[in-house]
N, C-alpha and C positions, 0 to 999 in steps of 0.2 A: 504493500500500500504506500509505505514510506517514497519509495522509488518513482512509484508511477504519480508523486506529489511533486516529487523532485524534476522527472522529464515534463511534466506540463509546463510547472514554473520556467523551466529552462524555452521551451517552447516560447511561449507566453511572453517570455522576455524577450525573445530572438525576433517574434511576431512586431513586435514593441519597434523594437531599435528598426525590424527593415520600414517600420512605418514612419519611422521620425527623420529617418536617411531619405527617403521617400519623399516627403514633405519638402527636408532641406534642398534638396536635389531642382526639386520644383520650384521652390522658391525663387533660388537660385537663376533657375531657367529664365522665369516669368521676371525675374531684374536685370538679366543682361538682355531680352529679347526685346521687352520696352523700355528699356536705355536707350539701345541702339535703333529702334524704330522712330524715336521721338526725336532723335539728334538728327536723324535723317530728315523729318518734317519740319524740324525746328532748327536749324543749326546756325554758330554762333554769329548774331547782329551783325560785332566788328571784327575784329580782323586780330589772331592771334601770333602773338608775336613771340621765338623762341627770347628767351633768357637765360639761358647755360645751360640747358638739358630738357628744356620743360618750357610750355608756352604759357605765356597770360593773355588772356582777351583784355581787348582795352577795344570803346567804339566811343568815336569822337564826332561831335555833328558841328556846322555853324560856323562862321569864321573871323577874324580879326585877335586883336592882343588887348589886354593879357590872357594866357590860354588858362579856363579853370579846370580843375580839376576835382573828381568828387570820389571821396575816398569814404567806403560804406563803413557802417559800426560795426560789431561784431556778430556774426552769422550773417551779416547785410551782405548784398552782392550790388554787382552795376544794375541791375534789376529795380533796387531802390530808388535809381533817379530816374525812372522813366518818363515820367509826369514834367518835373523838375531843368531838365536834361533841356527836353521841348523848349519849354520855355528860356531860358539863359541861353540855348542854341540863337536866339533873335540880337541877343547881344552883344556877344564873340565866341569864340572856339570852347569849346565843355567838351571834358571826354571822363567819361569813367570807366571805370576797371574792374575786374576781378584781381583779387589775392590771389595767391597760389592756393588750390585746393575746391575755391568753392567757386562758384557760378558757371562756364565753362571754362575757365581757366585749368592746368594742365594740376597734379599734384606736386607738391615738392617735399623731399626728406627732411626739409627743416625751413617750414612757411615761419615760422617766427623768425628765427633768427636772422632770415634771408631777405627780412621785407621789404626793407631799406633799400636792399642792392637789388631786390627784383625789380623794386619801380625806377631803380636810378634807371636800370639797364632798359627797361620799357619805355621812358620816354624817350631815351638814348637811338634804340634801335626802330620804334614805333615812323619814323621819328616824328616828337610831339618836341618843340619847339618853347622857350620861356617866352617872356617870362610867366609865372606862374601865379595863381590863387589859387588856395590851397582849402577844400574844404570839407572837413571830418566829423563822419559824426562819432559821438560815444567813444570805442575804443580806436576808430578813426583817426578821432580827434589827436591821438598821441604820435600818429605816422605822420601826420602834418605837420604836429608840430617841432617834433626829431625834422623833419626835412627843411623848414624854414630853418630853423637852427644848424643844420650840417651846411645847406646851402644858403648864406642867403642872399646872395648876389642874384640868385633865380626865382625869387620866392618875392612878389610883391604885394599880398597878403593875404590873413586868413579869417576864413568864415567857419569860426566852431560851434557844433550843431550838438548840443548839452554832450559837450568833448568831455571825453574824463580828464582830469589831472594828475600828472607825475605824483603828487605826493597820495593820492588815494588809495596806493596797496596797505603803504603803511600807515596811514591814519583809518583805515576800516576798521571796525569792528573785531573781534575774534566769531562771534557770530556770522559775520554778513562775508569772512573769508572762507569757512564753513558750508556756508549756502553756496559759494560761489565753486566752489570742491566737487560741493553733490551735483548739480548742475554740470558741472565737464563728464561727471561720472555718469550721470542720465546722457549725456549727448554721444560718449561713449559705448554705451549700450547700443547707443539710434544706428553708430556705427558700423553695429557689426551683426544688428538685426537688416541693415539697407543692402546685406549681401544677400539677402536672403528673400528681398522683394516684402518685408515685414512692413517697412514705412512705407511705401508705397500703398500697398494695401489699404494700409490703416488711414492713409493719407497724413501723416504725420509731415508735416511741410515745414522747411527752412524758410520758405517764403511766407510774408502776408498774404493770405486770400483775398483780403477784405478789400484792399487796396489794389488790386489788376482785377482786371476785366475779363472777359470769358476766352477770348483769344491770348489773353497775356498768361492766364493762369497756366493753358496749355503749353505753351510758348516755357515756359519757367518749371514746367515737371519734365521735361528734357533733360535738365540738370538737376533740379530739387532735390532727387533723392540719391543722391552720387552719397555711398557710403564718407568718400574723402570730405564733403562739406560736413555732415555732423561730426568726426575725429578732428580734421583740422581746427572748426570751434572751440570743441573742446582743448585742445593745445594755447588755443589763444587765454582759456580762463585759465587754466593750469600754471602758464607763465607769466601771469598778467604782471606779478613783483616783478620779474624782469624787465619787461616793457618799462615800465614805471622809473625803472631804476637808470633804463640805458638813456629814454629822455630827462630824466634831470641831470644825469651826466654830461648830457651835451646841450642844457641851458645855458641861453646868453640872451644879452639883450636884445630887444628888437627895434627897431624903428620903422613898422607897415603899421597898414589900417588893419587893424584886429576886433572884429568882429562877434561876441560871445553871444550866442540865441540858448537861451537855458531854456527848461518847461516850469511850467508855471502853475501847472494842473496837478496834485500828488500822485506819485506811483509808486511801483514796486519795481525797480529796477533789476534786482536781484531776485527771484524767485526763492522759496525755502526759510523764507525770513519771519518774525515775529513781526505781530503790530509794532510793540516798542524797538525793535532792534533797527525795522524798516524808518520809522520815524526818526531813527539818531542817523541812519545812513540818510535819509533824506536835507537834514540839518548840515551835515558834513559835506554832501555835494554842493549846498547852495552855498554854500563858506566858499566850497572850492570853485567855485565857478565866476563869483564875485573877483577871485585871484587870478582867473585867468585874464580878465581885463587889461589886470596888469604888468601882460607881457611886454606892454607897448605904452607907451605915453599916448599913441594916438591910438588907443581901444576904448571900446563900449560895450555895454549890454544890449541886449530888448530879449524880454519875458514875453515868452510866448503862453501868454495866459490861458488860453484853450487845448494847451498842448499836455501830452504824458511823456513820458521819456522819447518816442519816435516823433519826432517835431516834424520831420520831412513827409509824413503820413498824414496825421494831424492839420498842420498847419503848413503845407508846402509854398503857400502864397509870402509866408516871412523869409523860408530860407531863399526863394527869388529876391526878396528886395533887397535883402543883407547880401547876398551876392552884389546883385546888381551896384549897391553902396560903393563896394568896396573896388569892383571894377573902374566905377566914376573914377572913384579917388585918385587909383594909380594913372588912368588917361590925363587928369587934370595937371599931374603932376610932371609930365612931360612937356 
């Protein structure tokens, strides 16, 4: 009796795993078949360009100087300006980009470390032309601001789109670096279930629904669920102290028009957080955001009062005018 408990179970189990291999297998199937059907339907706006092993998409519309540029927050792609994009295209040259990893752009074995030298090398090779406006949102905000600072002979100013601050790894919370931990580790999980056609399915999106339209939305699950966009994310929370640490390293003064558009609406920036933990991180951004001002003697604010933390979703009619500002500024100045 014993025995013939024991071969069921063994069965039973065997039965188990060829169904779960089975599943995987399929999954699997059903994510590279419409991966590759959707990139065929959808394939990339602008024009990818390599960068030392590996391409990035960058698509540029519109034309005259200073050329902007619009660098997404974190999980953000060139996706995010589309609306935006339009508009500042009537003004001068706007081109935005993917990172390495997410939107179509190519993967790379080290998107942090490399961000810097990937966009030197994209506008380099693209070629996209200075001089430059620089404009960031969220963790954006710190790529901009590391570039006006490395270069700023090229850099004639910047528009930050509730930009984080260098000094925000270290003045967070213990809590709100916590929250920010589980969060890389959930977007790691998304990683390695999008091998498998899981987010897909689930429709678990990188991108805002809310904000494209029914042809855009299409247009944007072409790449959406590239397992490389939720890991690479995740690397950007994981190392965000470093980020932090490499631009306050290479702080200097500035002398452009500096632009700070904060939100003005409460949110939860961080996910995983407590009422009170979220309110003292809310407190410490607007400190910090106030500080950003004063990169420049010639910076300012404008609170986007209707705004949650995606101001360019929200409120995309401010981040046109605070561009457009800051564009005047450097024409007048010639």
């Amino acid at each position: 009796m014993r025995s013939r408990v024991g071969l069921w179970l063994r069965r039973a189990l065997g039965a188990a795993m060829t169904v779960v291999l089975l599943a995987l297998l399929t999954g699997a199937i059903y994510q590279r078949v419409s991966s590759a059907r959707a990139l065929r339907k959808y394939p990339a706006p602008g024009h990818l360009v390599d960068v030392g092993g590996y391409r990035l998409h960058i698509l540029c519309s519109g034309s005259g100087q200073p050329t902007v540029i619009l660098e997404a927050g974190g999980g953000g792609s060139s996706l995010d300006w589309r609306h935006i994009q339009v508009q500042i295209a009537t003004l001068t040259r706007v081109c935005a980009y993917d990172r390495a990893g997410v939107g179509w752009s190519d993967e790379s074995p080290h998107p942090v470390e490399n961000a810097l030298q990937d966009l030197e090398a994209l506008l380099q090779d693209a070629p996209v032309p200075g001089p430059y406006v620089l404009v960031g949102a969220s963790i954006g905000g710190l790529f901009s601001q590391l570039v006006a600072y490395t270069h700023p002979h090229a850099v004639a100013g910047l528009v930050l789109i509730d930009a984080a601050h260098p000094d925000l790894a270290s003045r967070s919370s213990a809590e709100a670096k916590r929250a920010e931990q589980r969060l890389a580790g959930l977007l790691t999980t998304f990683s390695y279930a999008a091998h498998f056609g899981v987010t897909r399915a689930l429709d678990i999106s990188m991108v805002p629904s809310t904000v494209l339209g029914p042809d855009e939305r299409a247009s944007a699950a072409a790449v959406d669920f590239r397992p490389a966009w939720y890991g690479t994310t995740a690397r950007y929370l994981r190392e965000f102290a470093t980020i932090c640490a490499r631009v306050q390293a290479a702080k200097r003064p500035l002398d452009i028009p500096v632009v700070v558009v904060s939100h003005g609406k409460p949110d939860q920036i961080i996910p995983f957080m407590s009422r009170e933990a979220n309110a003292q991180h809310e407190r410490l951004w607007g400190e910090l955001q106030q500080d950003l001002v004063r990169l420049s003697p010639r910076g300012r604010q404008i609170i986007a009062s209707r705004s949650g933390h995606m101001i360019a979703f929200d409120q995309p009619d401010i981040v046109v005018a605070a561009v457009t500002e800051v564009v005047n500024a450097e024409r007048a100045s010639k």
